[in-house]
C-alpha positions in Angstrom: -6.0 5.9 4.0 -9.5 7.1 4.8 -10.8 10.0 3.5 -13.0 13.3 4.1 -15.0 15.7 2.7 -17.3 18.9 3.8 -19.5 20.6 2.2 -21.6 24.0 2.9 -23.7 26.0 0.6 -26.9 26.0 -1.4 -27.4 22.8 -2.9 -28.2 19.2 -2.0 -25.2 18.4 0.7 -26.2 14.7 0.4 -25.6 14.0 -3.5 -22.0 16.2 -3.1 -20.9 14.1 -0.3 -21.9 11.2 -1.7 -19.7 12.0 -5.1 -16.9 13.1 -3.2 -16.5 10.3 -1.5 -16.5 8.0 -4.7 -13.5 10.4 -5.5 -11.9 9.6 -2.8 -12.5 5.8 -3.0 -8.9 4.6 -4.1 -7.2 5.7 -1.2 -8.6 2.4 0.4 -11.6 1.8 2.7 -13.8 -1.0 4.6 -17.0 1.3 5.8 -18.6 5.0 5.1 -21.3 7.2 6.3 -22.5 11.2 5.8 -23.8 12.8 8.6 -26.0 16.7 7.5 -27.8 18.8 9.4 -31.7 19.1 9.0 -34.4 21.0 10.6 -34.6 17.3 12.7 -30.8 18.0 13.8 -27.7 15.9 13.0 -29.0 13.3 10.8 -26.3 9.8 10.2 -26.4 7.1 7.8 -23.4 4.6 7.9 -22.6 1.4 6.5 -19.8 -1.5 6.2 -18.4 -2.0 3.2 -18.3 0.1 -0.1 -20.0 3.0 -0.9 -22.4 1.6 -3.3 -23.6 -0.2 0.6 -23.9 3.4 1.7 -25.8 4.4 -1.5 -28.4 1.7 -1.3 -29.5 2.5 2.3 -29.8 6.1 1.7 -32.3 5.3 -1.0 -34.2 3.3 1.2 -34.0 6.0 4.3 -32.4 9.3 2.2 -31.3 12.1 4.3 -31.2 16.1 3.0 -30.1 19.1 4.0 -27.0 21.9 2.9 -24.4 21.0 5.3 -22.9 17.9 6.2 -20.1 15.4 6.4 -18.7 12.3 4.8 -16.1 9.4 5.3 -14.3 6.5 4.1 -12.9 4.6 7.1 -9.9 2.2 6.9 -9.9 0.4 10.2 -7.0 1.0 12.7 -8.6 0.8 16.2 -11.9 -1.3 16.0 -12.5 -3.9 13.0 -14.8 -2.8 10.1 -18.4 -2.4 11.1 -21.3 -0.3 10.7 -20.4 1.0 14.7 -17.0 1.7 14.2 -17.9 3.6 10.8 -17.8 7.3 10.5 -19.1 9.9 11.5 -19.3 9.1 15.0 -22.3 11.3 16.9 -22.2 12.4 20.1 -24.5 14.6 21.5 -24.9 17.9 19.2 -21.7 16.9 17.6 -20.8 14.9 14.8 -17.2 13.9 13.6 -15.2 12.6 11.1 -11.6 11.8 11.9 -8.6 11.2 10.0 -5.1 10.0 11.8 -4.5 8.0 15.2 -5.1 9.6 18.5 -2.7 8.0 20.5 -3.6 9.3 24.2 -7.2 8.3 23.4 -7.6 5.6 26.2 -6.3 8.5 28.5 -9.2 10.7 27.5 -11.9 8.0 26.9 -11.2 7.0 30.8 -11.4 10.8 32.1 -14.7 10.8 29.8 -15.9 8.1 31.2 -15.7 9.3 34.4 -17.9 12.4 33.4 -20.5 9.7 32.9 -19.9 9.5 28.5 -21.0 6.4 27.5 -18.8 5.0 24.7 -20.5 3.1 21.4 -17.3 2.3 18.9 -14.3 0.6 19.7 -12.5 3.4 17.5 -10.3 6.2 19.0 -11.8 8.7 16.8 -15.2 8.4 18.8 -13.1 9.8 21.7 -12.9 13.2 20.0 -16.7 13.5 19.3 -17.4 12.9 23.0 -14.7 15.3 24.0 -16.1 18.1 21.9 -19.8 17.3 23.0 -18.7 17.1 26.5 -16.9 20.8 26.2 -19.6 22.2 24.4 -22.2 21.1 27.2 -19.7 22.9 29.9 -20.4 26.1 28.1 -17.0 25.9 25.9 -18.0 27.9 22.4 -16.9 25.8 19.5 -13.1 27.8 18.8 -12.8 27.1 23.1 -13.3 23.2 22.5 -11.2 23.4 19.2 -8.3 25.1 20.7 -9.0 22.6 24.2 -8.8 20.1 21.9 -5.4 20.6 20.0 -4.2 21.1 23.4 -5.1 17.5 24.9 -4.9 15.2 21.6 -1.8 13.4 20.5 -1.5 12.3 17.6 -2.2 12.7 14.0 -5.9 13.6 13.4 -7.7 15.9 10.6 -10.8 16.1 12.2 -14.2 18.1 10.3 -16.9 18.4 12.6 -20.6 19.5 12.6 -22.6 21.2 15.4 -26.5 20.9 15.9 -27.0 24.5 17.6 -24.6 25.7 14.6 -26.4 25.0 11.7 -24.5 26.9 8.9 -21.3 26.1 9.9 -18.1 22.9 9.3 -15.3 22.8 11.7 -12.3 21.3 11.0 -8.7 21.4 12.6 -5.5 19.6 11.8 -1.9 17.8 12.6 0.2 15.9 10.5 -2.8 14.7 8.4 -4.1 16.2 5.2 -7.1 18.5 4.7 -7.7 20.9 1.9 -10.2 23.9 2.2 -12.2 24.3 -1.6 -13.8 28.3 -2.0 -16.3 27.5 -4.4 -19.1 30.2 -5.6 -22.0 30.2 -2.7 -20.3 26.9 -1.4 -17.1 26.0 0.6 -16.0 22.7 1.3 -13.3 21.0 2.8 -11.6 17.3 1.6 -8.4 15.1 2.9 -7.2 15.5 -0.9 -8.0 17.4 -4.1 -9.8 15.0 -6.1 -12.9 15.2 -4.1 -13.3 18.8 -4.4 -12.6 19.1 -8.2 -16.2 19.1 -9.6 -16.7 21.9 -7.6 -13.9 24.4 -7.2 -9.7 24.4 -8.4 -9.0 27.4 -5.6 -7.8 25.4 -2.5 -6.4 26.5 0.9 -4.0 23.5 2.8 -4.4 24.0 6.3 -1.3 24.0 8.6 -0.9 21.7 11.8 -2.2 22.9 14.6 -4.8 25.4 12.5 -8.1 25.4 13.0 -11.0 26.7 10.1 -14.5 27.8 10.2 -16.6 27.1 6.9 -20.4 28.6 5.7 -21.6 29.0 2.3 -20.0 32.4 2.0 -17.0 32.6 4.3 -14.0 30.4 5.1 -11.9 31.7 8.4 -8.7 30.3 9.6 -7.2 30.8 13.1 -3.7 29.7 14.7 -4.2 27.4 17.7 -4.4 30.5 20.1 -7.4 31.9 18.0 -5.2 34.5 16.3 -6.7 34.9 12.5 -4.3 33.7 9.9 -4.3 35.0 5.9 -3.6 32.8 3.3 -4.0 32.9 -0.7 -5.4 30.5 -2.3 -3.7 28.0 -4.5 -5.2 27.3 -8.2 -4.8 23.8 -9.2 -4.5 23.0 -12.9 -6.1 19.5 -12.9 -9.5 19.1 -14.1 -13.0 16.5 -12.9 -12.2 14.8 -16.5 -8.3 13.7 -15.0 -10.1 11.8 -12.7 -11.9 9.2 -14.5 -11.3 6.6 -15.9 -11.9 7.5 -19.4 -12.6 4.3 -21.1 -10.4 1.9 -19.3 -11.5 -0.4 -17.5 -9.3 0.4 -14.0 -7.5 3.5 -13.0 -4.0 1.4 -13.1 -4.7 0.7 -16.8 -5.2 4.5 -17.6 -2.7 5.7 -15.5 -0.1 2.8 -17.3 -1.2 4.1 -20.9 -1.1 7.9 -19.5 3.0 7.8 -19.0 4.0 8.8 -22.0 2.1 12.1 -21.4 2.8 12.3 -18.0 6.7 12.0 -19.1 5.9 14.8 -21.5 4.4 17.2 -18.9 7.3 16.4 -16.5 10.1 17.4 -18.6 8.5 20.2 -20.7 9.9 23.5 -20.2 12.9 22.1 -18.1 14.9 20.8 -21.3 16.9 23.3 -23.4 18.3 21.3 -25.8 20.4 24.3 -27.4 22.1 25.3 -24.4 22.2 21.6 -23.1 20.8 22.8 -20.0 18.4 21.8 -17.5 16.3 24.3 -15.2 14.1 24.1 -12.4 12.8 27.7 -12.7 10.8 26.6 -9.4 13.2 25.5 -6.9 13.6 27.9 -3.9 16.7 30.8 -3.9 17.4 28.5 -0.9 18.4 25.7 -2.5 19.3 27.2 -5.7 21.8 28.8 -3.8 22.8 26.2 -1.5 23.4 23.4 -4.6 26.8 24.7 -5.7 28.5 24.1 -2.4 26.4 20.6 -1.5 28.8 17.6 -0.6 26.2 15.1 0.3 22.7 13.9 -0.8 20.7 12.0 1.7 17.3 10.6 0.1 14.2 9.4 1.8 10.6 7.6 0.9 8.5 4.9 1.1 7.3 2.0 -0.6 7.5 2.7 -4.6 9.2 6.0 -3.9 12.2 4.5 -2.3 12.4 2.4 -5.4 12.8 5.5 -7.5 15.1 6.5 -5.0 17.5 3.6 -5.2 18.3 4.2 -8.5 18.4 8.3 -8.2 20.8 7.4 -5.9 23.0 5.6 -9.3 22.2 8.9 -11.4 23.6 11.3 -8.8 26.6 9.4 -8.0 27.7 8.6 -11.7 26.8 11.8 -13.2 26.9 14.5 -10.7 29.8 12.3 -8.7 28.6 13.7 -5.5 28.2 11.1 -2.6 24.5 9.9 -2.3 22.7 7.3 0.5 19.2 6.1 0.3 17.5 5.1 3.2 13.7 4.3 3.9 11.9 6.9 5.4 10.2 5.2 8.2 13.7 4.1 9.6 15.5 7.5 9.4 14.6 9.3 12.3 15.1 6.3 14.6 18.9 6.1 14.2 21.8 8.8 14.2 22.4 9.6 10.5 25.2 11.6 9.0 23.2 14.5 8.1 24.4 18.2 8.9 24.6 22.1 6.7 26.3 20.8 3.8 23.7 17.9 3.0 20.9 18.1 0.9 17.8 15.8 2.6 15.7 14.9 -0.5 11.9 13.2 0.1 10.0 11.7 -2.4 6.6 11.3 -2.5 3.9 10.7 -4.6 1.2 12.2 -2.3 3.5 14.8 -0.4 1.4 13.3 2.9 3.0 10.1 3.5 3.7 10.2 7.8 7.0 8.6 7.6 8.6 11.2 5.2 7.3 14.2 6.6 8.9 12.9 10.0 11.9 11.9 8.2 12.1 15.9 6.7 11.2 17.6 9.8 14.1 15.6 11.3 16.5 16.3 8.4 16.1 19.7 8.8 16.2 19.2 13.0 19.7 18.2 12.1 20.7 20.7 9.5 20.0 20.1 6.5 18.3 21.9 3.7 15.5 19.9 2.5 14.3 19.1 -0.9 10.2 17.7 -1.7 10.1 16.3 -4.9 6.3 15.4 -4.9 3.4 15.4 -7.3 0.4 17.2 -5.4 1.0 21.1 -5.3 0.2 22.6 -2.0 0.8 19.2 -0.4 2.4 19.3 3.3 5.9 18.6 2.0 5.4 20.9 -0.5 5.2 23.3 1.8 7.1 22.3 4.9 10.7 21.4 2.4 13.3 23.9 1.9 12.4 23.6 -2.0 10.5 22.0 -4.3 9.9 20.0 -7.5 6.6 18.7 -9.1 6.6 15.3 -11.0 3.2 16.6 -12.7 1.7 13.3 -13.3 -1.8 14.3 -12.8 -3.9 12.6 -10.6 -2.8 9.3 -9.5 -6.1 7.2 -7.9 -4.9 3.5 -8.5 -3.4 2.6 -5.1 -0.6 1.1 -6.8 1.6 3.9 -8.0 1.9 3.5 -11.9 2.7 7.1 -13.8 3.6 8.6 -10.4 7.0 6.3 -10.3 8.3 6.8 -14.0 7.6 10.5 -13.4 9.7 10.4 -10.4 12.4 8.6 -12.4 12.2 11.2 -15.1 12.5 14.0 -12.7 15.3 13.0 -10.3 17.3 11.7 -13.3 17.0 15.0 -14.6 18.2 16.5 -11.0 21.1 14.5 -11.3 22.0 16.2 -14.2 21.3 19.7 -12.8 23.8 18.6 -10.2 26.3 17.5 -12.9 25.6 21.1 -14.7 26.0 23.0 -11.6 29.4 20.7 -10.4 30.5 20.9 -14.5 31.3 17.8 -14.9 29.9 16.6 -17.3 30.8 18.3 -20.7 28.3 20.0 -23.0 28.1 17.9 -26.0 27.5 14.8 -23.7 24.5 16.5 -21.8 23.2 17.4 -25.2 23.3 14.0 -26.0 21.9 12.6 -22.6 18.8 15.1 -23.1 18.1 14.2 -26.7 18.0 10.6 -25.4 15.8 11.2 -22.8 13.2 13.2 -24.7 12.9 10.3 -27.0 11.7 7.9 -23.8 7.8 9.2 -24.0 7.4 7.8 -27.6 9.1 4.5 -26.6 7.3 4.1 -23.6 4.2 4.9 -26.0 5.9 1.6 -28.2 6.3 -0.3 -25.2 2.6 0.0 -24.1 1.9 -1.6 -27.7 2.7 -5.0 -26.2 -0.4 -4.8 -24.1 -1.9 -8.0 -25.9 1.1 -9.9 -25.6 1.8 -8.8 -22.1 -1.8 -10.1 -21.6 -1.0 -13.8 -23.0 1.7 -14.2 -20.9 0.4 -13.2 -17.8 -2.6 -15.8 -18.8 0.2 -18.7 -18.7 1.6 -17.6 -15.4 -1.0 -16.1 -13.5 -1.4 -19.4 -11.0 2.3 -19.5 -10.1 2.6 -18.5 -6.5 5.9 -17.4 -6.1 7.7 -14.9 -8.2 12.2 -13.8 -8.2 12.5 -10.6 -10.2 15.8 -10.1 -10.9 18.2 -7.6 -12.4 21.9 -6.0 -12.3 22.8 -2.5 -12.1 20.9 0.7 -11.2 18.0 -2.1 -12.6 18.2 -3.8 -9.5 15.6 -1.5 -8.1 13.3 -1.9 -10.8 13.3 -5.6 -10.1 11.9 -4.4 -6.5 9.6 -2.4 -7.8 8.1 -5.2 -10.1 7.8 -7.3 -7.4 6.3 -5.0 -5.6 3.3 -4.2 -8.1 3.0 -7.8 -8.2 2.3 -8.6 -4.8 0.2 -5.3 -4.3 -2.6 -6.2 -6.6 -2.4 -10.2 -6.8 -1.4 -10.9 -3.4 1.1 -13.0 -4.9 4.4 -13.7 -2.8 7.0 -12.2 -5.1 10.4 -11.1 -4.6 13.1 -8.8 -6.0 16.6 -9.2 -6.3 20.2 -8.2 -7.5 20.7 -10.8 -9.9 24.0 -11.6 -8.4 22.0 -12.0 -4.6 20.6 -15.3 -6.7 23.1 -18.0 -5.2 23.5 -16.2 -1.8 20.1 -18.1 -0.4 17.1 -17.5 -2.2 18.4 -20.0 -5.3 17.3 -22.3 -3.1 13.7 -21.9 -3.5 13.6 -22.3 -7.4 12.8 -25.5 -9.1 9.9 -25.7 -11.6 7.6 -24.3 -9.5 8.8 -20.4 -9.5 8.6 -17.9 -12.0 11.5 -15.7 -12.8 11.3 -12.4 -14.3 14.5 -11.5 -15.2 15.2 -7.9 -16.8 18.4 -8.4 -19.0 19.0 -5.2 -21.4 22.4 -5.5 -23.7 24.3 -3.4 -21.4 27.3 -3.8 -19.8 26.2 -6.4 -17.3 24.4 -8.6 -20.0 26.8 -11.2 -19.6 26.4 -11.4 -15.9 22.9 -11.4 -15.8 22.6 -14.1 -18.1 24.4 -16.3 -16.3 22.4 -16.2 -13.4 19.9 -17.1 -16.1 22.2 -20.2 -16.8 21.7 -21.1 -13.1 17.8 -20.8 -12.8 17.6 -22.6 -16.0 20.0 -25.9 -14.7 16.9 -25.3 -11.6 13.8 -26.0 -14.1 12.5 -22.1 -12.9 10.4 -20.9 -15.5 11.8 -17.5 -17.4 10.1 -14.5 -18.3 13.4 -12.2 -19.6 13.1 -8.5 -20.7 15.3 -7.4 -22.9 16.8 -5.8 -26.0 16.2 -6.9 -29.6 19.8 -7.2 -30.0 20.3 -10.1 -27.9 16.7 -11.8 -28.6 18.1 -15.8 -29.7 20.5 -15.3 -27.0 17.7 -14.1 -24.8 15.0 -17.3 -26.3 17.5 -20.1 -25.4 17.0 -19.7 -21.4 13.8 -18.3 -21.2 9.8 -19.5 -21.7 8.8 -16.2 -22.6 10.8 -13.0 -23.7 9.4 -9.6 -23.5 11.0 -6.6 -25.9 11.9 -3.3 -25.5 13.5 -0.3 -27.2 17.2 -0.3 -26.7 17.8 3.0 -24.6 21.4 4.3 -23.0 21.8 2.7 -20.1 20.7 5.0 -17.5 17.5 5.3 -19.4 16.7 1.5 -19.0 14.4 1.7 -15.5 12.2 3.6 -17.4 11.4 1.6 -20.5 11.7 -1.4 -18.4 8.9 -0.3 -15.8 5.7 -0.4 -18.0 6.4 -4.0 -19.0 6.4 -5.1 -15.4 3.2 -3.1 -14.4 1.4 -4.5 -17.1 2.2 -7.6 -16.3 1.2 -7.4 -12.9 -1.8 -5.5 -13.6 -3.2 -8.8 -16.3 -1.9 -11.2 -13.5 -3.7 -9.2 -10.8 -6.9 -9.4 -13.2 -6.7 -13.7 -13.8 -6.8 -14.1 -10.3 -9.8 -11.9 -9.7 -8.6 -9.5 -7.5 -9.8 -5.8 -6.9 -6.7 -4.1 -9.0 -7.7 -0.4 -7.9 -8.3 -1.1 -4.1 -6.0 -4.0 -3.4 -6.9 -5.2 0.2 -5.6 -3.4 3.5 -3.8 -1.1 1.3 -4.3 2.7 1.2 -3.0 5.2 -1.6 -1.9 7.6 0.8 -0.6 6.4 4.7 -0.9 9.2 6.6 -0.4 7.2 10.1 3.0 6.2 10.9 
């Protein structure tokens, strides 16, 4: 949510801020604004609504000048307006603010009596009249920084500008996002990669509590007592080109048809298929050494990545046989969980900046724990604040509803599961052979799958105006239900609902007659029979049946259903991946009939930093 981005050097500040901001469009927004420096001072334009908004009234009124500041504000305190927009302006200061301040109607009354006059209804506008206010007390900038760390609570990443300091970008941080870019004769600083690509791949995270100093031809980073601190910048692989859409009409559709490369990436070089082994050449000598002696996994996330988690949490148990509990991140820390030195604590998340699961980790390791990220953004806070960590490599992810990021997570814990089972040996060699041939063959089914597209596309035109929706599955497919529902109701704002099939007759039967659509995922597994007869029950209820499922069991499958989607047969554990990219597609064409905006879905953000 919201987003932020700096730039310093030789060239027009306006046009970069401006692009970098588009970049940073699909982590959700209501309102943005740019504020540079001139030889007038600090000059602001800001405006409700999208960028293109923005855009328009700069062409009328354009600003210029080789240093400024942009935002993309998604409202928390204040509704969306062009006063409540950022940057906020104060003085000789102007500010951009990531995060919530929670103290800030402490501050804004102790400012208030100083005689500041208030213009927003935002908390962020507290921490441009704070600076402004230290600054005209004779405070130098690092003073009112380091002042400034010490009286905010909160999250924040906040980038500032100073009139009397022309050359220079401020910025500090804690528990929210911001990336320094070196670039050639040009620094800039961003909440997250994407904005800085076009410009520079060398990036610096900063720590909580750090504060930097940016020109054109020097970046400086300092603790919160002023002490200097030396860091190495990080190179990151993806390129401007990974950002686009490339053809497609929305980001979700490329990222959809980008899975079977995005499963590629994740599993190359972790496979050898010879030895039957799986390796993580990157995790940490901590946990490396730590796994062998593990007698409990505890995992962590949010939203999608809980989903994945639900049924990583089937993989360990079956395959590794080591107890496993999933719990979402956001309720973790607030009760007293069984975690202590022989549990591994793993958090996923797509982003690696969610708020919930980097509280969840710090208080995993609080209790004991060694902590595992498994996370796709290199660099990212839980990146670095984990014990260890493992990449999902999925590229880029800018749709706000998490397509290639999920099956990559899928690919990548199920393949931790059987690192686990290779470390506990017990599983034998032949059979992991087996397993690993299987799952190398899931990229080029996936790629099969997406070939129903068209089809996928007429079904979702005959369902589109239903407005309530059971997914429903058995098994470690129970989660993928969830996570279908999920997309669903993320991009259509469609009221849709997932289920253990066998939940069906313990309440929610009661709301289908002819009216509700059921999707009900039904591979020829072990449970088939089950699962089917809750199909028997919906059916005797007039629902309406969307089933996927296996060729195999296709007239079975015909009989109860209106509409039958088919996928590859796959081993069992395999099935929530080939079962995913029928269920985003699905929601993505649904999403489309209804008219709704599929990248940015309302009041959603791609990455909540806030708690």
């Amino acid at each position: 949510m919201c987003g932020i981005i700096g730039y310093t050097g030789n060239k027009d500040a306006c046009a970069i801020l401006l692009e970098g901001l588009k970049r940073l469009e699909y982590r959700g927004y209501d309102s943005a604004g740019i504020a540079l420096i001139s030889k007038k001072g600090i000059q602001l334009s800001r405006r409700e609504g999208k960028i293109k908004e923005l855009e328009c009234a700069l062409s009328k009124s354009p600003l210029s000048g080789r240093i400024g500041i942009g935002h993309t504000r998604w409202a928390t305190h204040g509704k969306p307006s062009e006063r409540n927009a950022h940057p906020h302006h104060s003085g000789k200061v102007a500010v951009v603010h990531n995060g919530i301040i929670e103290n800030y109607l402490e501050l804004k009354k102790s400012l208030e009596k100083k005689g500041r006059k208030f213009l927003s209804e935002t908390d962020s506008e507290v921490i441009a009249q704070f600076l402004d206010q230290e600054l005209k007390e004779g405070q130098s900038p690092e003073s009112a920084i380091q002042k400034a760390l010490e009286k905010l609570q909160g999250s924040f990443a906040v980038v500032f500008i100073i009139e009397d300091e022309p050359e220079t970008i401020f910025a500090f941080k804690r528990q929210s996002p911001l990336i320094l870019g070196l670039g050639q004769a040009e620094n800039l600083i961003a909440s997250d990669i994407p904005a800085l690509l076009s410009h520079t791949r060398n990036i610096i995270p900063l720590e909580d509590d750090e504060y930097a100093m940016l020109t054109a031809h020097s970046i400086e980073i300092r603790g919160s007592s002023g002490e200097k601190v030396s860091r190495e910048p990080s190179y990151v692989s993806w390129t401007p080109a990974m950002a686009e859409k490339a053809g497609f009409k929305h980001f979700m559709l490329k990222e959809i048809f980008e899975q079977p490369d995005a499963l590629s990436d994740t599993l190359m070089g972790r496979i050898q298929i010879e030895q039957a082994r799986v390796k993580f050449d990157e995790l940490s000598e901590k946990i490396s050494e730590f796994l062998p002696d593990v007698s409990r996994i505890q995992i962590s996330a949010c939203g999608t990545a809980y989903h994945a988690s639900l049924v990583a949490r089937y993989w360990i148990e079956k395959l590794a046989r080591i107890p496993c509990a999933t719990e979402i991140a956001s309720e973790f820390r607030y009760r007293e969980p069984l975690v202590d030195s022989k549990t591994l604590a793993v958090f996923v998340s797509q982003s690696g900046e969610t708020a919930d699961t980097l509280a969840a980790e710090a208080e995993a390791r609080r209790l004991g724990a060694k902590t595992l990220a498994v996370c796709n953004v290199v660099g990212s806070t839980l990146s670095r604040k984990a014990d260890g960590v493992i990449y999902t490599r999925a590229g880029p992810e800018i749709g706000v509803a998490s397509t290639k990021a999920f099956i990559t997570q899928l690919a990548l814990l199920y393949l931790f599961a059987l690192y686990l089972a290779q470390i506990k040996n017990v599983i034998a060699k032949s059979e992991r052979s087996k397993m690993l041939a299987e799952l190398l063959r899931v990229p080029s089914l996936i790629g099969k799958t997406l070939e129903m597209d068209p089809a996928i596309e007429e079904i979702a035109r005959k369902y589109y105006q239903s407005r309530i929706f059971f997914y429903i599955a058995r098994g470690l497919n129970s989660a993928i239900a969830l996570e279908g529902a999920l997309k669903l109701k993320e991009i259509s704002y469609i009221h849709a609902e997932g289920y253990p099939a066998g939940e069906l007759k313990h309440g929610p039967i009661a709301l289908i007659d002819k009216n509700a659509t059921i999707v009900a995922l039904i591979p020829n597994n072990r449970l088939f029979q089950k699962t089917y007869s809750n199909l028997e029950e919906v059916s005797s209820r007039e629902g309406r049946v969307i089933a996927v499922g296996n060729p195999e069991q296709e007239s079975l499958l015909r009989r109860k259903s209106q509409d039958l989607i088919i996928v590859p047969d796959v081993p069992e554990d395999l099935e929530p991946m080939i079962l995913t990219p029928p269920l985003q597609l699905l929601a993505y064409h649904i999403a489309l009939f209804n008219g709704t905006d599929v990248d940015q879905p309302r009041n959603l953000a791609k990455s909540v930093t806030v708690e």
